[in-house]
KOLBA-256138 format. One record per residue (C-alpha): residue in one letter; x, y, z. Coordinates in steps of 0.2 Angstrom, whole numbers, plus 5000, padded with zeros to 4 digits. Example, Ala and Ser with C-alpha at 12.3 -4.5 7.8 and 13.67 -1.06 7.14 Angstrom:
<romars>
a506249785039 s506849955036 
</romars>
This chain:
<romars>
x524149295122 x523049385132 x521749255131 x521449085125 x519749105123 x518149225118 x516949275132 x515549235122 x516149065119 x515748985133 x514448835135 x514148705148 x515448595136 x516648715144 x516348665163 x517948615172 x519148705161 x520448845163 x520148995154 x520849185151 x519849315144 x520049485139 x518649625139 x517749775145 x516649755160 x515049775156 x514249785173 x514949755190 x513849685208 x514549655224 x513349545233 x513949535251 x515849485249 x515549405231 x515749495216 x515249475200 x515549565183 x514949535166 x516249535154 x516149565136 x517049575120 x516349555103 x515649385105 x514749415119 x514949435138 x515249285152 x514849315171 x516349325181 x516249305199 x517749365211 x517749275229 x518949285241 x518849095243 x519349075228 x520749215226 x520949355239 x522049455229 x520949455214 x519449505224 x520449655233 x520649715214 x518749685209 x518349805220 x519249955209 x518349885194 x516950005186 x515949995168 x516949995152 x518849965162 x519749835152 x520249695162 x521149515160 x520749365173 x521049195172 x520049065182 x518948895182 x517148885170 x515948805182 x513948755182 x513048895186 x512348865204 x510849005205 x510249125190 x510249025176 x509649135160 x509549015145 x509449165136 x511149195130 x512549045128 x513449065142 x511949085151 x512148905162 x514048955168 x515149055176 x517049065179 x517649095197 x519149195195 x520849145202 x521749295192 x521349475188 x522449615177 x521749785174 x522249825156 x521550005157 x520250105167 x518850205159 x518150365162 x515950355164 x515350335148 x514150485144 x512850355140 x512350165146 x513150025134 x511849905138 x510949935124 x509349975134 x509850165136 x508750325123 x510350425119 x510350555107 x510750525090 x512150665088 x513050595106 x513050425101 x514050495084 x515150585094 x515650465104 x515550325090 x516850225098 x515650195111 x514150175104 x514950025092 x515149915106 x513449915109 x512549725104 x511449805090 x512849895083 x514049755085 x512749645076 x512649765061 x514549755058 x514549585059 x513149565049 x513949675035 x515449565034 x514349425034 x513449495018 x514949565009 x515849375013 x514349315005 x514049394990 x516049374985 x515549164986 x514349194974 x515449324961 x516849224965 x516049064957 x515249134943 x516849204935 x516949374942 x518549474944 x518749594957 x519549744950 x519949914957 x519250094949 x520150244954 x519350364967 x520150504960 x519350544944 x518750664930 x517150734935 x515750694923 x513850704924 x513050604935 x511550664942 x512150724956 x513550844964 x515350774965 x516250804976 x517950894971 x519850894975 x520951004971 x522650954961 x524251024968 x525250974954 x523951044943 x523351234949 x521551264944 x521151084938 x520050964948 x519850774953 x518150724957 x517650574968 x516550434958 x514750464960 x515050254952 x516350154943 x515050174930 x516550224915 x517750144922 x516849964923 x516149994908 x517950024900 x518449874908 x517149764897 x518049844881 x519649804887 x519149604889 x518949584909 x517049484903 x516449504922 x517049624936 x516349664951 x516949784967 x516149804983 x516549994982 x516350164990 x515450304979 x515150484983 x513750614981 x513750784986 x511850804990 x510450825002 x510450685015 x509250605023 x508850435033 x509450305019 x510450445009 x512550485015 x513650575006 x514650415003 x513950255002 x514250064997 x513949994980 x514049784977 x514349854960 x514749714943 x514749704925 x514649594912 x514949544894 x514249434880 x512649464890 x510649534889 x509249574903 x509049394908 x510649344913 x510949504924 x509449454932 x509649284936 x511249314942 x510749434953 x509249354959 x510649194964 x511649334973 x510349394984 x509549224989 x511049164992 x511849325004 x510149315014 x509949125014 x511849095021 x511749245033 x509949225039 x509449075036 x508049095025 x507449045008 x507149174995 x505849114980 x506849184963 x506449224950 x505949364959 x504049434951 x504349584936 x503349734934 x503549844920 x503850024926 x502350094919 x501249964928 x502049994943 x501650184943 x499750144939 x499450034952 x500750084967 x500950254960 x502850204964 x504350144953 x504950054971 x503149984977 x502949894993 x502049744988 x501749665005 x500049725005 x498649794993 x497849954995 x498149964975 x497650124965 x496450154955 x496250294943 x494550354941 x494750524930 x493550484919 x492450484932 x492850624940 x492650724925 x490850654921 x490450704939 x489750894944 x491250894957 x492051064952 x493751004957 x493850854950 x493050904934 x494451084933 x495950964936 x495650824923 x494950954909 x496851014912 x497550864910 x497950804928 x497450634934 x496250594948 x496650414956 x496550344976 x496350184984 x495250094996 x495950095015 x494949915020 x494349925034 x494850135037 x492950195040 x493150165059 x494750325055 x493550485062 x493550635051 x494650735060 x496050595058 x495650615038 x495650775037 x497150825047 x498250665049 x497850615031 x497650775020 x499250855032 x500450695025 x499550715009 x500050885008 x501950855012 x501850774993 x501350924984 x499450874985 x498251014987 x496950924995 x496250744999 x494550684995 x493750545004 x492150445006 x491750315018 x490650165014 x489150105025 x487849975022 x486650145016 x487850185003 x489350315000 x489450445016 x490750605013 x490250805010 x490850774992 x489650614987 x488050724981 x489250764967 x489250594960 x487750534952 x486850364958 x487650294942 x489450344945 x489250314963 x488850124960 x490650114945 x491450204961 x491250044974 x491349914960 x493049984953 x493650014968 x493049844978 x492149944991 x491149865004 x490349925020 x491849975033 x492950045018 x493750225017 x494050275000 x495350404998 x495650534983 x497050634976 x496750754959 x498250854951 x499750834939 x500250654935 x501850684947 x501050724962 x499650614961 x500650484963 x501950554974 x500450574987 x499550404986 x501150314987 x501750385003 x499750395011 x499650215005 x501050175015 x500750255029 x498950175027 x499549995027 x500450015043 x499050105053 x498149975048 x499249845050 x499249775036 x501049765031 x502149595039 x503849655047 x504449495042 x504249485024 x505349485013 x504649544997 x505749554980 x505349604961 x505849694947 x505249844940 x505849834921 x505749944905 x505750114910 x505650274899 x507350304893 x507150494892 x506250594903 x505850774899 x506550924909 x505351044911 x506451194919 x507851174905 x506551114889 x507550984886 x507450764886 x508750684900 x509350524903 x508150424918 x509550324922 x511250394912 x511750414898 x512450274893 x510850164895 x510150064879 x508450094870 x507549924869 x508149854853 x506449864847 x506050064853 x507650114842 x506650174827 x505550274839 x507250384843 x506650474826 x504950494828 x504350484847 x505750494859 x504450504875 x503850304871 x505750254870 x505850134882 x507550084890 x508449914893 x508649934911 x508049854928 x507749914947 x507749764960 x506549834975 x506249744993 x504949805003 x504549964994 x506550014995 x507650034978 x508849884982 x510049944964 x509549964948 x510649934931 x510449914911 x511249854895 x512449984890 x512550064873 x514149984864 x513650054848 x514450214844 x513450264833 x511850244844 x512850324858 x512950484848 x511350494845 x510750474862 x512050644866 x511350734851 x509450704860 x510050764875 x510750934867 x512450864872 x513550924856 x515050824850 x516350944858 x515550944874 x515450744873 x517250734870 x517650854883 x516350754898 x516550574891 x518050574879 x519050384885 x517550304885 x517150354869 x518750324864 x518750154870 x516850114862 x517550144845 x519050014845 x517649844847 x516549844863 x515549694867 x513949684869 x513849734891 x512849764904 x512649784925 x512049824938 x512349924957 x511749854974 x511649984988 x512649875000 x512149985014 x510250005012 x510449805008 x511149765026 x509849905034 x508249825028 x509049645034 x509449725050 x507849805051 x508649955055 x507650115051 x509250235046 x510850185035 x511750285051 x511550095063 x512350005048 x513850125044 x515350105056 x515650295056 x514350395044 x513950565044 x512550685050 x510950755039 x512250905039 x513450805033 x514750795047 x515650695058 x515550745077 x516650615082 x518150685071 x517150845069 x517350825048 x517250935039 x518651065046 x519351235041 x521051195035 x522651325037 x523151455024 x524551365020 x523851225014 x522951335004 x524151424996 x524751244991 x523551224982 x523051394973 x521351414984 x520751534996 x519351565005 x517751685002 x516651735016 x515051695013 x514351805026 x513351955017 
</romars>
């Protein structure tokens, strides 16, 4: 044993006893003779103070120590005479060594690990191995064991199994890119990595499992962002015998219970429902952040009625005019508006950003003489306008619209701080449209997958309006960020080949992209249903964190690489050949 106890262990209970740690020195001080270090290991760090007094031969070998060498000392844990920081536990001892090893010395690190250091983003991936040891980072990882620990209590009692899907797999549609592997034994055929267990979990109901869960890595060859990575975490489960409400309740149980045993705090369930079309009219969001207001309103048939040109142009051509009022924006000058606002406006597609600010005189903007006493007056009543307000507009297609307002009204609700860092906010967002029509091929897709169930009571309207086709599925939001999402699965067959035959997906091309699981639907599938948790975007909004990068051990870059192990790498001709591939240059 190299120690019989954790440096961050130590409390004032402790004084008088002998003790060996083992860590990395975090910082070294010689003060006149007497040296102290701070060592650390994952529980925290203890000051260590070497004194020739106490041992000469252990002070001798202080004086080689530097930041990061890993070191073993035994010694005595006493009151801490001077320098007490009730900050930390061991914060009112000390241990005066008798005994020092040097395990291993350490180069300087290329960056401070005292958590207090601005490092680079790409160095701090490159050298990962550093960087983890850092408090925060070591916080996340603890946490996300926390969180995974807990949700397994939860699934564990209410009857789940936890079953295994494979990660080689047929490549099926998705939504997304997958990510292909070649087979060797196979020239010229394929695995794909799972985008989800969504077949196999499915397939698992037909074959009797009743409840499964898997805390499970997925894969998405796509465009990455802060909270995007090419593989991610799913707390992913399914269930039989089941409708909407169970799945809910059972997942409102799972995430008050993760935060309340890891944080401490209490989470009100159930958790508020909005149904998605809701949602969209008043957060212009299928993910609103609901810690503050700042709601939309749609006003187009005002601005149609009014004498403003643009206005008028985009609603006679079907596009929607809506905004919100910014309480208390008016003290924003125009040049903020018009080149903070309308520029982040703008990065959503919008063409421009109307606005009007209201004084005790009235409506004050170079656009009100457009607008009529009359619709003036409907302007601050719908809108709840009172003197100090900046009212904010957005015309164009549906789409944009709302992709503009919902970003500006977030951005809003923090520059006017409005919005509490400390909330906790949870709901549903229910019944969205089960198809969605694609413009570029003139054709209805699946919103959510293919396998998604028409409200029971929508099913007639397969035949006559697919567009009002609503689907029995669910997205759990916190804070304005998709938490998962889920739905009652088709176990109908004959339903099921309806919903490919809407979606121009012909028998043969079925059979070929979803054959097993269609297979399996037609030898008694039980009613089922489920539901995904992003694990990681989970633990970074508990962590506060503002990338899924501080809450992934080793994650990739925007680029999709790993400068630590410098993934993804050129392989040899050889292994190549093996596998019946070359390589095309993509130059010219």
């Amino acid at each position: 044993m190299y120690r019989n106890e954790y440096c961050g262990a130590l409390t004032k209970k402790d004084v008088g006893r002998e003790v060996e740690l083992a860590g990395w020195v975090l910082r070294r001080r010689d003060h006149g003779g007497v040296i102290f270090v701070d060592l650390r290991d994952r529980s925290g760090y203890s000051q260590i103070v070497f004194n020739p007094d106490a041992s000469r031969d252990a002070h001798a070998l202080a004086e080689r120590l530097h930041n990061e060498y890993v070191i073993r000392i035994k010694g005595k844990v006493v009151d801490r005479q001077e320098n007490i920081n009730p900050k930390i536990p061991t914060g009112e001892i000390e241990v005066i060594a008798s005994g020092l090893e040097i395990l291993s010395s350490s180069e300087t690190p290329p960056f401070q690990l005292d958590g207090h250091a601005s490092v680079n983003d790409e160095l701090r991936l490159k050298y990962r191995f550093l960087d983890l040891r850092q408090p925060a980072m070591l916080e996340n990882m603890v946490r996300r064991h926390q969180l995974a620990q807990a949700a397994r209590e939860v699934l564990n009692t209410e009857g789940f199994l936890e079953i295994e899907t494979p990660i080689l797999n047929k490549s099926t549609p998705e939504g997304a890119r997958d990510f292909l592997v070649p087979c060797r034994l196979q020239p010229g055929s394929f695995y794909a990595l799972p985008q989800s267990p969504q077949i196999f979990k499915q397939i698992l109901m037909v074959a009797g499992m009743d409840r499964y869960y898997q805390i499970v890595k997925c894969f998405r060859d796509e465009d990455l962002r802060a909270d995007r990575q090419p593989e991610f975490t799913q707390i992913d489960l399914e269930m039989s015998f089941i409708h909407q409400e169970d799945i809910l309740a059972l997942v409102e149980k799972l995430i008050a219970h993760v935060i309340g045993k890891v944080y401490g705090k209490t989470i009100s369930t159930p958790f508020p429902r909005l149904d998605y079309r809701d949602a969209m009219s008043r957060y212009g969001s299928d993910k609103p952040d609901t810690r503050f207001g700042l709601e939309l309103v749609d006003i187009t048939d005002i601005g149609k009625a009014s004498s403003f040109k643009v206005f008028q142009s985009l609603a006679e051509a079907g596009g929607i005019i809506k905004g919100f009022n910014a309480k208390g924006g008016a003290k924003f000058s125009r040049k903020d508006i018009e080149e903070e606002f309308t520029g982040y406006a703008a990065v959503f597609g919008a063409k421009g950003l109307a606005w009007m600010k209201v004084s005790e005189a009235g409506l004050e903007s170079n656009i009100v003489k457009f607008f009529s006493d009359e619709q003036q007056a409907e302007l601050k009543k719908r809108m709840q306008a009172a003197p100090g307000d900046l009212l904010l507009f957005v015309a164009d297609k549906p789409k944009i619209t709302n992709d503009a307002l919902a970003n500006l009204r977030i951005k809003l609700g923090h520059k006017l701080g409005l919005i509490d860092p400390e909330a906790m906010n949870l709901l549903w967002v229910v019944d969205f449209p089960l198809f969605e029509y694609n413009e570029d091929e003139k054709r209805w897709d699946s919103v959510h997958h293919p396998f998604t169930a028409p409200k029971a009571e929508d099913i007639p309207l397969l035949d006559s309006d697919i567009g009002r086709v609503r689907s029995d599925s669910y997205d759990v939001v916190m804070n304005g960020v998709e938490l998962g999402g889920g739905s009652i699965r088709i176990h109908d067959s004959a339903i099921q080949s309806k919903m490919f035959k809407l979606m121009g997906i012909t028998d043969e091309d079925a059979q070929v992209k979803f054959g097993f699981l269609l297979e399996a639907l037609r030898y008694g599938a039980p009613p089922h249903g489920g539901l995904a948790i992003g694990f990681d975007r989970l633990v970074m909004l508990l962590q506060k964190c503002e990338s899924l990068r501080e809450v992934i051990a080793f994650p990739k870059t925007q680029k999709g690489s790993c400068p630590m192990s410098e993934a993804p790498s050129p392989v040899t001709d050889a292994q190549l050949k093996e596998l019946y591939l070359r390589t095309v240059s993509t130059q010219g």
